[in-house]
C-alpha positions as CSV (number, residue, x, y, z in Angstrom):
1,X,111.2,86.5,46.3
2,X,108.7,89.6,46.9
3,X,109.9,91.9,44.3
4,X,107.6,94.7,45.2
5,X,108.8,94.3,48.9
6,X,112.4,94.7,48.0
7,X,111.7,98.0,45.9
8,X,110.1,99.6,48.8
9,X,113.3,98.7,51.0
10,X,115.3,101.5,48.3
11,X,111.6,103.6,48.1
12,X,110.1,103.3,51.3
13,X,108.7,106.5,53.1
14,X,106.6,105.2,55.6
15,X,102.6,105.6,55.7
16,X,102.5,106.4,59.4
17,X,99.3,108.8,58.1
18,X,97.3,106.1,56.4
19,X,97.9,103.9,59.3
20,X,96.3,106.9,61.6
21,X,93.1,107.7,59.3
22,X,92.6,103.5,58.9
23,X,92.8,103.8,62.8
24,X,90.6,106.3,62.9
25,X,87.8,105.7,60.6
26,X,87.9,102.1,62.2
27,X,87.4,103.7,65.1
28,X,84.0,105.5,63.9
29,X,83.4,101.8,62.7
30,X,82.5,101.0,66.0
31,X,80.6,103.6,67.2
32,X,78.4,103.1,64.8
33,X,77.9,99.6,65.9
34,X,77.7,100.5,69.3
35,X,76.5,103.9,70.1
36,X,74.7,104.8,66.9
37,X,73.0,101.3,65.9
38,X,74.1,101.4,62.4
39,X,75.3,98.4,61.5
40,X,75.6,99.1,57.6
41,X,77.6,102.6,58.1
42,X,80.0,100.6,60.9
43,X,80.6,97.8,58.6
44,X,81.4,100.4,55.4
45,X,84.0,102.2,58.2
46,X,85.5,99.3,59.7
47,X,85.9,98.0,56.1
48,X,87.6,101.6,54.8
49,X,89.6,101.9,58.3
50,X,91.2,98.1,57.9
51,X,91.6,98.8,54.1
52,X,94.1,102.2,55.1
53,X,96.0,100.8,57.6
54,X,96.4,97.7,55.7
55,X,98.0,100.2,52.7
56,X,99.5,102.3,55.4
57,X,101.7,98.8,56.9
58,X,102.3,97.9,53.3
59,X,103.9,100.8,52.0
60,X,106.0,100.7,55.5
61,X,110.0,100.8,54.3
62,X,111.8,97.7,54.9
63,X,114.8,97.6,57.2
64,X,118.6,96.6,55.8
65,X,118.2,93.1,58.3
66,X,115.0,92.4,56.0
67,X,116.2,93.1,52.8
68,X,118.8,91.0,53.9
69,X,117.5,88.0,54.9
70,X,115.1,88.1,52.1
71,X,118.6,87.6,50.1
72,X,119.5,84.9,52.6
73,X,116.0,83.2,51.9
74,X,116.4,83.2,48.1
75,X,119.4,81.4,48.3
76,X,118.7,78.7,50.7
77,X,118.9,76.1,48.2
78,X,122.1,77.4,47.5
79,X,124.4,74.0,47.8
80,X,122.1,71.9,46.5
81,X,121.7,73.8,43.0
82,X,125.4,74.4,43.1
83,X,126.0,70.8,42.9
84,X,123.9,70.2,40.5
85,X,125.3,72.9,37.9
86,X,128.5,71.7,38.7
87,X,127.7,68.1,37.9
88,X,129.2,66.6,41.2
89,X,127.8,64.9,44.1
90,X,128.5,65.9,47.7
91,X,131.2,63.1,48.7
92,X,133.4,63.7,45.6
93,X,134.6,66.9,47.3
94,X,134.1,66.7,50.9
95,X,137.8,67.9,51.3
96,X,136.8,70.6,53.7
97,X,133.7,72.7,54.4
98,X,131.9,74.3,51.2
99,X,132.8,78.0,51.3
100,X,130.2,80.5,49.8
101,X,131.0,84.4,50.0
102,X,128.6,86.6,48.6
103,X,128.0,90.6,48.4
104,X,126.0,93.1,46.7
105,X,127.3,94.2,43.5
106,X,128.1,98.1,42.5
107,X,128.7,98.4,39.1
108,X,125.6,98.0,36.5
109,X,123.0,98.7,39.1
110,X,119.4,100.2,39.5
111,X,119.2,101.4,43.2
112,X,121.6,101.7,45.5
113,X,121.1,103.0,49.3
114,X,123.2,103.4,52.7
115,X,121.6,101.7,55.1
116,X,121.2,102.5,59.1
117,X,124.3,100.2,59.6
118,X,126.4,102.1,57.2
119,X,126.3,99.7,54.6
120,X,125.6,100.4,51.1
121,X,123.5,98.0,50.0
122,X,122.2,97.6,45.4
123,X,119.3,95.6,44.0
124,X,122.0,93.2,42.5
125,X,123.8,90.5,44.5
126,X,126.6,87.7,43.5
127,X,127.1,85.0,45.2
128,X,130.2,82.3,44.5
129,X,129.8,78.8,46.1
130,X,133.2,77.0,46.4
131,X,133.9,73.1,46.9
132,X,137.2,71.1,47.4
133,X,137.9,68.2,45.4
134,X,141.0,66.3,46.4
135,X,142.9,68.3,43.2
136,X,140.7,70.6,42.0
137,X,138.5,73.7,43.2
138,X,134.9,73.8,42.1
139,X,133.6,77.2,41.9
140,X,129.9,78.0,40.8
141,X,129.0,81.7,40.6
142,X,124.8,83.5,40.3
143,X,124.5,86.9,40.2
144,X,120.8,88.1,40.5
145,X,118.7,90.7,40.8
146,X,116.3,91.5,43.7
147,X,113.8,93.6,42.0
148,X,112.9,91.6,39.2
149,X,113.3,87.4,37.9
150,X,116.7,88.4,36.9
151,X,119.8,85.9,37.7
152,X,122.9,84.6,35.5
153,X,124.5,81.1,36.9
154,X,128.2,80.1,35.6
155,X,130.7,77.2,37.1
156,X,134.4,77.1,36.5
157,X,137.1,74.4,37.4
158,X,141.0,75.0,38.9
159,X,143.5,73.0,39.7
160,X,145.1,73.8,43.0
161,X,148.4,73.9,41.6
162,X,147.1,76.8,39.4
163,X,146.1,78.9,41.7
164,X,148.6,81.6,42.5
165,X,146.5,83.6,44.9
166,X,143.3,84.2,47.5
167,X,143.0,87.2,48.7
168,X,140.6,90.0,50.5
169,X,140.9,93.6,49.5
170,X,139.4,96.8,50.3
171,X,137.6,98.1,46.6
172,X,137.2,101.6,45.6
173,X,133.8,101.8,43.2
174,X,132.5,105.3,41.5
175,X,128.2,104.9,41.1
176,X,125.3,107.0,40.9
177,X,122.8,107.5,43.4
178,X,119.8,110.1,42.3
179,X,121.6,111.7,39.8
180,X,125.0,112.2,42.4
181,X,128.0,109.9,41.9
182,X,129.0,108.7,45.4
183,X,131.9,106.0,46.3
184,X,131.6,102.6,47.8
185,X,134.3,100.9,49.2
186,X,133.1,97.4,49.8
187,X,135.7,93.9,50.8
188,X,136.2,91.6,47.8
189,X,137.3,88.1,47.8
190,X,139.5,87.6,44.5
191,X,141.0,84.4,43.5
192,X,144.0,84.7,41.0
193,X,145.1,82.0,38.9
194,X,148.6,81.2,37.1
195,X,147.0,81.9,33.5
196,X,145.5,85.4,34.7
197,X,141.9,84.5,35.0
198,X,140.7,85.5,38.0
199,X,137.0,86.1,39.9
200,X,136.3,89.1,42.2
201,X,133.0,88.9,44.9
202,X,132.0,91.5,47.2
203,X,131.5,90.3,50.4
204,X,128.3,91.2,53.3
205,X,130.3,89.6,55.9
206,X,134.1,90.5,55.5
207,X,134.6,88.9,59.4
208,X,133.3,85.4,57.2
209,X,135.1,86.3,54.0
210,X,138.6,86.7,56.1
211,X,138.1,83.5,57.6
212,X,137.6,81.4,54.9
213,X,140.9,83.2,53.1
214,X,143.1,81.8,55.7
215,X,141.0,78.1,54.9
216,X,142.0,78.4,51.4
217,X,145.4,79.2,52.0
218,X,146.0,76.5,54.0
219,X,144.4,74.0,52.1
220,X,146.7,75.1,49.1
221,X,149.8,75.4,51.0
222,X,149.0,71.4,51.6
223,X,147.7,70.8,48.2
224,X,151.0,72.0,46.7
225,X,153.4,70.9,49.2
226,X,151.8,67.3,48.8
C-alpha cells in the first residue's frame, strides 16, 4: 500500500501551478535546442521543466474511487489469509458463499474527510470475513490503517444455534475533523449472540451489506429449524 499516496487523498490541494511552470520551463527547453543552439541550457530546462510537473502530478489529491480501490487492492488476498488464521480449509465450510463486509471506521481515527460522493471516508478500515461450516460460523476480523503498516487480525467461532441476531443499522458517531466535531452516520452490520457478545462493522456498500443479511437469516432460519 502507498502510504504517502493515501495521505494526500485527506491533504491534497492540487499543484495545477507546478504542473504550468514544469510546462513552461520545458517549453524554453526546447527552444533552446532548436532556435537558440544550446544544447547544455535546453537539457538543464527540459530537466527542471520534467522535474516540476513531475512534483506538480504527484502532489495531485487523490479521488474517493482511488483511495478506495487502493483499500480494495490491499485486501485482495483477503480469503486466502482468512483461511489460514482461521485454521480451515476451503471445503470444510463451503456451506454457502463467503461473506465479507467491510467499512471505514470513526472512532480512534487520524483523518477523516467527506468525499465528492458524500461519503465520509477515515484512514482506518475493518474488514470481517465470514464462512459457513455445516454448524458453525467462522468469522475472522483486521482492522488497519491506511496511512501507516498498522493492522490488528482476530478470528472468533459461533454456533448457529447461538446466534440470536444479524442485523443492519443506521449508526450515529460524534468525531473531530480540524478541530470541529461533525457527525457520521455510517450502516453497520452487527451480529448478536445468545451470551451477549456481539461484533459491529461499518459497511462501504450498504446495497451488499443488506443482501448478505437476508443470506444469513436464511441460512440460520435452516440451521435451527434443522
Amino acid at each position: 500500500m502507498d502510504y504517502s499516496k493515501n495521505l494526500l487523498y485527506f491533504t491534497g490541494k492540487g499543484s495545477t501551478g507546478l504542473m504550468i511552470f514544469g510546462g513552461i520551463l520545458a517549453l524554453f527547453g526546447v527552444m533552446c535546442f532548436v532556435d537558440v543552439n544550446a544544447p547544455i541550457a535546453g537539457c538543464v530546462l527540459l530537466a527542471l521543466g520534467m522535474l516540476a510537473a513531475s512534483a506538480g502530478v504527484q502532489k495531485w489529491p487523490v479521488s474517493d474511487s482511488d483511495y478506495d480501490k487502493a483499500v480494495k487492492d490491499y485486501l485482495s488476498n483477503l480469503k486466502s489469509i482468512a483461511l489460514d488464521k482461521l485454521g480451515v480449509d476451503e471445503s470444510e465450510v463451503s456451506e454457502v458463499a463467503p461473506i465479507i463486509l467491510g467499512g471505514y471506521e470513526f472512532e480512534g481515527v487520524d483523518r477523516v474527510k467527506k468525499g465528492e460522493d458524500g461519503k465520509w471516508r477515515s484512514n482506518i478500515y475493518k474488514v470481517v470475513a465470514l464462512f459457513f461450516s455445516p454448524h458453525e460460523l467462522h468469522g475472522y476480523t483486521m482492522r488497519f490503517n491506511t496511512l501507516r503498516d498498522e493492522k490488528t487480525e482476530g478470528t472468533d467461532v459461533y454456533f448457529y444455534q447461538d446466534i440470536v441476531s444479524a442485523s443492519t443499522s443506521s449508526l450515529t458517531i460524534k468525531t473531530t475533523v480540524d478541530g470541529k466535531e461533525i457527525t457520521v452516520n455510517p450502516e453497520a452490520f452487527k451480529l448478536t449472540t445468545k451470551g451477549g457478545t456481539s461484533f459491529t462493522v461499518n459497511l462501504l456498500d450498504s446495497a451488499y451489506g443488506q443482501e448478505s443479511v437476508k443470506a444469513m437469516r436464511a441460512l440460520l432460519r435452516e440451521k435451527k429449524q434443522a
